[in-house]
C-alpha positions in Angstrom: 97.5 40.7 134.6 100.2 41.0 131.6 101.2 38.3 130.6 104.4 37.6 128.4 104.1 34.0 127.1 101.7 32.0 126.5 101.6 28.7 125.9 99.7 26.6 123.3 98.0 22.7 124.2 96.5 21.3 121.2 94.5 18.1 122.5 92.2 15.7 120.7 90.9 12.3 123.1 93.2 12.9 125.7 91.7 12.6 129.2 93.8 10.2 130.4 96.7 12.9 130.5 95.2 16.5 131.1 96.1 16.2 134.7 99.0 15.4 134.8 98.8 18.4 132.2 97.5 20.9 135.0 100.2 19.6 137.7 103.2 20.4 135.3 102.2 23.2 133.6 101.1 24.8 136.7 104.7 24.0 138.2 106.2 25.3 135.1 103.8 28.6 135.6 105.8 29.1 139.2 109.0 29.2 137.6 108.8 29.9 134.0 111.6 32.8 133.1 108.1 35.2 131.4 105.0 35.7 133.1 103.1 32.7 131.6 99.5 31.9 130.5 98.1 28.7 129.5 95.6 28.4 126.3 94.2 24.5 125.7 92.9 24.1 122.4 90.1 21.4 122.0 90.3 19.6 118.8 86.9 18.0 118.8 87.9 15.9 121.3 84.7 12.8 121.6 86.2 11.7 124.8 85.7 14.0 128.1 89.1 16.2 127.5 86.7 19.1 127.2 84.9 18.8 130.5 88.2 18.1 132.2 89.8 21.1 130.8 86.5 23.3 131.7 87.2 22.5 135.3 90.8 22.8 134.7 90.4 26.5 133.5 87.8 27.1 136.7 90.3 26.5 139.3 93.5 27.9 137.5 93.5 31.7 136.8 96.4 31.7 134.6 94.6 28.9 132.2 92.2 29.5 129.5 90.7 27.3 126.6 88.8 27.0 123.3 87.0 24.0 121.9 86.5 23.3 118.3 82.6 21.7 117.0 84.7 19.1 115.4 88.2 17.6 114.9 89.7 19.8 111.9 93.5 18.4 112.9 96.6 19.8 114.5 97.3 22.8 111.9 93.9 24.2 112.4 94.5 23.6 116.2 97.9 25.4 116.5 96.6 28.2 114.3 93.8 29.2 116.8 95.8 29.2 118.9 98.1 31.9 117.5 94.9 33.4 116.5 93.7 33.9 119.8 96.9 34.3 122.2 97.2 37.8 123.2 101.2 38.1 123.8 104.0 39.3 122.2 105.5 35.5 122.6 103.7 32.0 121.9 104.6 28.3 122.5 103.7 24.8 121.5 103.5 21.8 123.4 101.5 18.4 123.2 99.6 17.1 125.5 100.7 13.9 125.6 103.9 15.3 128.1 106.8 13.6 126.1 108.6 16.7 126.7 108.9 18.9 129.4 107.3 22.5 130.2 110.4 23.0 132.1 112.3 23.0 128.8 110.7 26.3 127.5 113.1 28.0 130.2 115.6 26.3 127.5 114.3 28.2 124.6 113.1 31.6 126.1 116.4 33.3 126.4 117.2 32.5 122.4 114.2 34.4 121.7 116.1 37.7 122.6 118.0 36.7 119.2 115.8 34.8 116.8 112.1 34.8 115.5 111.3 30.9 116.4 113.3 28.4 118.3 112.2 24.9 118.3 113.5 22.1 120.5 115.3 19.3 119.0 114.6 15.9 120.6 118.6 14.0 120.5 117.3 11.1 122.0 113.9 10.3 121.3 111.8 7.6 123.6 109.6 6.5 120.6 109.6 3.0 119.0 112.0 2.2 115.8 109.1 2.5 114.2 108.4 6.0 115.0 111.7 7.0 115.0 113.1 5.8 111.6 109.4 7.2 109.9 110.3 10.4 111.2 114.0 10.4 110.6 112.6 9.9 106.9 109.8 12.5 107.2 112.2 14.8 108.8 114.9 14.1 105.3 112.3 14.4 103.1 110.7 17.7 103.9 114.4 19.3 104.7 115.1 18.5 100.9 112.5 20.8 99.9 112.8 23.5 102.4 116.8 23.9 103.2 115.4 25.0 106.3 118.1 23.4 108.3 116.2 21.7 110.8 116.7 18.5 112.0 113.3 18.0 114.0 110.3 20.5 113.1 107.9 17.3 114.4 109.3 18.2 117.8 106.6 19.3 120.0 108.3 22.5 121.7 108.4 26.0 120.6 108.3 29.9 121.3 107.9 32.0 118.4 107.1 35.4 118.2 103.5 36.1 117.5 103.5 39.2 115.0 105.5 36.0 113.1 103.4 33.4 114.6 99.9 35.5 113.6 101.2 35.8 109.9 101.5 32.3 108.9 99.1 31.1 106.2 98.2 27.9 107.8 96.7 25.0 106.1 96.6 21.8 106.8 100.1 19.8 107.3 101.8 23.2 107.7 102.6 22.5 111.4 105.0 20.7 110.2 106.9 24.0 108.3 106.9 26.2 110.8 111.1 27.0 110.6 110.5 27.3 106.9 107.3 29.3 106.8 109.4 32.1 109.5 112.1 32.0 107.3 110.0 32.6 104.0 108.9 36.3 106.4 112.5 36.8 106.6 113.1 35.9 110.3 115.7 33.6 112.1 115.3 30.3 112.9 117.7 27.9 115.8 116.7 24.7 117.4 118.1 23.6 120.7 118.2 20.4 122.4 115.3 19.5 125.1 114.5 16.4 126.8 112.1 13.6 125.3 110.4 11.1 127.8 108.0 8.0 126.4 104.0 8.7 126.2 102.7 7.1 129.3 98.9 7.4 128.8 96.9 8.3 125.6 97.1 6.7 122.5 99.6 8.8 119.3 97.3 10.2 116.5 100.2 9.3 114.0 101.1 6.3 112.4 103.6 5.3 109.4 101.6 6.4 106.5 100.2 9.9 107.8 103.9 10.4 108.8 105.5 10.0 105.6 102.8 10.2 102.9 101.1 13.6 104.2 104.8 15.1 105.0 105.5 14.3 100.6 102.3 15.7 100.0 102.6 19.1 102.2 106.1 19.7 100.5 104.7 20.4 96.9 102.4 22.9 98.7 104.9 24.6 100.5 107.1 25.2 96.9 103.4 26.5 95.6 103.8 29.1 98.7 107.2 29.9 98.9 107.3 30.6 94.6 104.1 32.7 95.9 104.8 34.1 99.2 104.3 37.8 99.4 107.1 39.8 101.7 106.5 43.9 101.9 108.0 46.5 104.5 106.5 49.6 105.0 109.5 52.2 105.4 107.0 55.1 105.6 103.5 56.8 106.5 101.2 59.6 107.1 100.4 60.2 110.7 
């Protein structure tokens, strides 16, 4: 079967939601816009996340999964996944459901126009805490990127995977997506989606990886963008 889209699940320890997973993404599947896949990327998970996805892939056709040996962090996790998806288009979401897979029906049809779309959460159902953190994040990384965007934390994307596949990832860099498309040239909008509160699963991030790894990953995107190579090839021998 072709598939058009698929759609990227980075999870680390998080049994408690991965059915809840299944049921929406597998409604989403019945009425996405593009003929959808599914591709779950373990991140070393220590719980039982990778058994339940094993069984999850058995009984759903359209859902497929990898598993790291170890944790190596979201970066590493969203570049496998890029690595591995086998269609022209390639989304993001977390598994902890605090947005919708509905919402990529959102962001599909601005695809047609732009390289990456990413969904902009206006009103967020995180604490203060989490909020303001990110709202600082968020102003602190724009500052070095001009990229514009308000919310590149938020956890829903399509992007084009011949851009998707040419991102030097390391890690942090999920965080400069928008900016690492436009360093290749290509266009960039976010769009409002929905937010909902985490109802099972614990957040990986807290204060001080919000705000002191964001600093740090913005003196290593200048490095790349004062180093980034662009080239077009305007002609060849056959």
């Amino acid at each position: 079967m072709d598939y058009e889209f698929t759609i990227i699940v980075p999870l680390y320890n998080e049994e408690e939601n991965l059915l809840r997973v299944e049921k929406h993404l597998k409604e989403y599947i019945d009425i996405a816009i593009k003929k959808t896949c599914v591709l779950y990327v373990n991140d070393g998970s220590t719980d039982n996340s990778l058994n339940f996805i094993e069984e999850i892939c058995k009984r759903n056709d359209a859902m497929h999964f990898i598993s790291f040996d170890k944790n190596r962090g979201l970066s590493a996790a969203i570049k496998a996944g890029f690595d591995y998806a086998k269609t022209p288009l390639i989304g993001y979401i977390d598994s902890d459901l605090q947005t919708d897979p509905e919402d990529f029906n959102i962001l599909l049809p601005y695809i047609e126009e732009y390289d990456l779309v990413t969904g902009l959460r206006d009103n967020r159902k995180d604490s203060f805490v989490k909020n303001m953190s990110s709202t600082i994040a968020n102003g602190i990384r724009r500052s070095f990127t001009h990229d514009g965007m308000d919310d590149t934390g938020c956890p829903l994307k399509v992007i084009k995977a011949d851009y998707a596949k040419r991102i030097p990832m390391f890690k942090g860099l999920h965080r400069f997506l928008p900016a690492m498309i436009q360093l290749q040239q290509g266009k960039i909008i976010q769009v409002s989606v929905r937010h909902y509160p985490r109802i099972a699963g614990e957040a990986k991030f807290h204060l001080m990886n919000r705000l002191v790894g964001p600093l740090l990953d913005c003196f290593a995107y200048l490095w790349m963008k004062r180093n980034y190579i662009n080239y077009n090839v305007t002609k060849k021998d056959e």
